[in-house]
C-alpha positions in Angstrom: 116.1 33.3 -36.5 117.9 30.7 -38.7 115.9 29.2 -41.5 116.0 25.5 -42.0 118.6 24.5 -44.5 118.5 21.4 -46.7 120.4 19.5 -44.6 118.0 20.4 -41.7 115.0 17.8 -41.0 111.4 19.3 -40.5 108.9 17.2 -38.6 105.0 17.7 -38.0 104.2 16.8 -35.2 101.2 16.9 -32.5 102.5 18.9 -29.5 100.6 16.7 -27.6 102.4 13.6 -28.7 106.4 13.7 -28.5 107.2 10.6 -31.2 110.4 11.6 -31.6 112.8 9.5 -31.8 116.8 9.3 -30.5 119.1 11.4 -32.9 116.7 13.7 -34.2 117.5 17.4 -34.4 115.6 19.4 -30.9 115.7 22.8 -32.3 113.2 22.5 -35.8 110.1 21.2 -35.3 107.5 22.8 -37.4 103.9 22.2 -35.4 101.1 22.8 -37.5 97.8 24.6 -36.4 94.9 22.3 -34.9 93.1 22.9 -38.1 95.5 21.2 -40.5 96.0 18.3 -38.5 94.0 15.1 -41.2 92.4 13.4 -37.6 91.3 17.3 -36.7 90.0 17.8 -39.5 88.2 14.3 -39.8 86.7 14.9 -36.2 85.2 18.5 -36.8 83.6 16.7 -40.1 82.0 14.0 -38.2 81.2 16.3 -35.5 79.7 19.2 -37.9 77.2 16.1 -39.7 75.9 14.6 -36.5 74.7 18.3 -35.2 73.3 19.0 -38.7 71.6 16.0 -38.7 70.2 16.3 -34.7 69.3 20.2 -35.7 67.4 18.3 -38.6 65.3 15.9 -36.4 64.9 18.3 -33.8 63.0 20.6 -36.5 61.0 17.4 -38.1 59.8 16.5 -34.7 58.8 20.4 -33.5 57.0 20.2 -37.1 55.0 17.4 -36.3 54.5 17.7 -32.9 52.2 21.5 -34.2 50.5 19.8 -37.1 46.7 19.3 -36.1 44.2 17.2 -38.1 40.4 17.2 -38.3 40.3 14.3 -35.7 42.7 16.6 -33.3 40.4 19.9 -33.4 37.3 18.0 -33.4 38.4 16.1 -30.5 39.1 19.0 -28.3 36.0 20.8 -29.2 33.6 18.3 -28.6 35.5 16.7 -25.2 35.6 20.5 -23.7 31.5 20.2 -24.3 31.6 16.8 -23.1 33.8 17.6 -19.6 31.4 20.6 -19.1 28.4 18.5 -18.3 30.5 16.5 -16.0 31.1 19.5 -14.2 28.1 20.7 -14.5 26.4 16.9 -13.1 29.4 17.2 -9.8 28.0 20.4 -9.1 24.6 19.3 -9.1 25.0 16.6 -7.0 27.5 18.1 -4.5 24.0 20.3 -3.4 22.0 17.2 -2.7 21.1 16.3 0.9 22.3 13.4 2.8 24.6 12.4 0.4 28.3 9.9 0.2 30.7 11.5 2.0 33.4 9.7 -0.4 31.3 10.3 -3.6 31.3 14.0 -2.4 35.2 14.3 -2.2 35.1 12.0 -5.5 33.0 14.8 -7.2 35.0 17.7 -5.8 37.8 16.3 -7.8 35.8 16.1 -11.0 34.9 19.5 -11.1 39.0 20.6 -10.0 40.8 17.7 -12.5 37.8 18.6 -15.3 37.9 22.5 -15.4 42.0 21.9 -15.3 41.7 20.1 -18.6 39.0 22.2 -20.0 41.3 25.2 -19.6 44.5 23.0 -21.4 41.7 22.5 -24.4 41.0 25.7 -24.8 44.7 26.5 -25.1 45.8 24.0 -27.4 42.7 25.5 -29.5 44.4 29.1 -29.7 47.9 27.4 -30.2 46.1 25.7 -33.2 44.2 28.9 -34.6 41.1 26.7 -34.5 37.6 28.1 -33.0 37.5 26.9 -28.9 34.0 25.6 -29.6 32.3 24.5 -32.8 28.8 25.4 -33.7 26.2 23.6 -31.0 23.7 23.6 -33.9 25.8 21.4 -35.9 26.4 17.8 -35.8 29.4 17.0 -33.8 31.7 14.1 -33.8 32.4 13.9 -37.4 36.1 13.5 -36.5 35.2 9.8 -35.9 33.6 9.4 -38.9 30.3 9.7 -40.6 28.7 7.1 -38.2 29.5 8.6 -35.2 28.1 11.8 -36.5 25.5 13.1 -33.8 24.3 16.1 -31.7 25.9 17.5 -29.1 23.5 15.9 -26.2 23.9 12.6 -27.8 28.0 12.2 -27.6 28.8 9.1 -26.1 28.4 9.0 -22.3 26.2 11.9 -22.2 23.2 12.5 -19.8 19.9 13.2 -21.2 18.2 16.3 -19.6 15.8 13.8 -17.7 18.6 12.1 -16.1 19.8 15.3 -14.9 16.5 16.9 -13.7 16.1 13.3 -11.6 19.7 13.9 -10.2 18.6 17.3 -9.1 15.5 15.8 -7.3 17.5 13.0 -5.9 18.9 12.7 -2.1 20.7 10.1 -0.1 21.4 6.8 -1.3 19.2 7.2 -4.6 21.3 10.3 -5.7 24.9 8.4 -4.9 23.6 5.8 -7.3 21.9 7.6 -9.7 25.2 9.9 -9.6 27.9 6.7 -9.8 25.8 5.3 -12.8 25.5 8.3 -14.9 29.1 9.4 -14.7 30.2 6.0 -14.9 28.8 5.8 -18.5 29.6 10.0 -19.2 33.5 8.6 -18.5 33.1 5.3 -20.5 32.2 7.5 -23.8 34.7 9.9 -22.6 37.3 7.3 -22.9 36.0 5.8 -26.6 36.3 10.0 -27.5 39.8 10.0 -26.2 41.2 6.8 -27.4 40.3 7.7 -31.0 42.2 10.6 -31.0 45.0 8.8 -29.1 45.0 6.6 -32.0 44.1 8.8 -35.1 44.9 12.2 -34.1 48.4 14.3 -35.6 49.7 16.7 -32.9 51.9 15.0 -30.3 51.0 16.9 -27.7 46.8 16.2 -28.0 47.6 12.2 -28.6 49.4 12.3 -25.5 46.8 14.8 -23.9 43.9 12.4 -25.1 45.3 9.3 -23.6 46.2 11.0 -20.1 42.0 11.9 -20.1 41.3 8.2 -21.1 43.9 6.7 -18.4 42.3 9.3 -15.6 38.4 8.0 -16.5 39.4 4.9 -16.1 40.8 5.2 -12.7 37.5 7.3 -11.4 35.1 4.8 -12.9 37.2 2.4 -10.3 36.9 5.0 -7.7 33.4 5.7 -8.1 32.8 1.7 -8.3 34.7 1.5 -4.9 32.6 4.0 -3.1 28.9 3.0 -4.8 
């Protein structure tokens, strides 16, 4: 092969693009690899920085969205105590006599949509390295703060152990009421538990978690308000 000669023009050129023009020489064109090319070049830059910078929020976010806090831990220790006893009161009062046929299926879904999100609790507990429960003997809600410190039978919304021997005792229309009352209020704390973690808590995934359980109260205490 001939080698260009000083008298021979050499032209770059993007084999894509034909710019020549009329007159120039067809036999010597010189194309250079895709890699030398300045807009190549300039492209894979721009390209490289906006997938190190996604790769970069991508890891920030997955950081945050596994960082727990005192308010997410004490949250899902003290609402998988609090959900028990409302599985425990739906089970009571599906063995009462005489009883709302409605309220019935009502409490049948309780105990199903409750255990469910006992179970999620217990697994964001392990994911967290955090005990499932905390200590019964000690005071719970101290994730809200000082003043909200209490024991376990006095979280908000819960049923005293005289409430729940009457339900036991209860039949017909006195146990649908006394039933739509006490897990009326047992959801209403429920739902000032979950909305403070909503609002103070660090892990993505329990803030969202918390204000699916505080959206789903809300639409039983309708419910059970409908069938009463």
């Amino acid at each position: 092969m001939n080698e260009p000669t000083a008298s021979t023009p050499v032209y770059t050129v993007d084999p894509y693009v034909d710019d020549r023009k009329d007159g120039d020489d067809d036999e010597m064109f010189i194309v250079l690899p895709w890699w030398q090319r300045p807009t190549n070049i300039f492209t894979l830059l721009v390209t490289v920085a906006l997938v190190a910078a996604m790769v970069g929020w991508l890891v920030k976010d997955a950081t945050s969205q596994n960082d727990t806090s005192e308010v997410d831990i004490g949250f899902l220790q003290d609402m998988r105590v609090h959900h028990e006893q409302a599985v425990d009161m739906s089970f009571i009062y599906l063995q009462l006599p005489d009883t709302s046929a409605g309220l019935r299926t009502d409490a049948s879904g309780i105990v199903r949509g409750q255990s469910q999100e006992i179970g999620r609790m217990i697994q964001l507990l392990r994911d967290a390295d955090a005990p499932e429960v905390a200590f019964l003997e000690g005071p719970a809600m101290v994730w809200m703060g000082d003043e909200m410190s209490t024991s376990y039978d006095e979280m908000p919304g819960m049923a005293s152990k005289g409430e729940l021997d009457r339900l036991r005792t209860a039949s017909g229309n006195q146990a649908d009421e006394l039933f739509v009352r006490l897990m009326t209020e047992h959801h209403q704390g429920g739902i000032e538990m979950a909305e403070f973690a909503a609002d103070n808590g660090s892990n993505g995934e329990v803030t969202r978690f918390a204000t699916a359980i505080a959206r789903s109260q809300r639409t039983e205490i309708v419910e059970l308000e409908r069938l009463d």
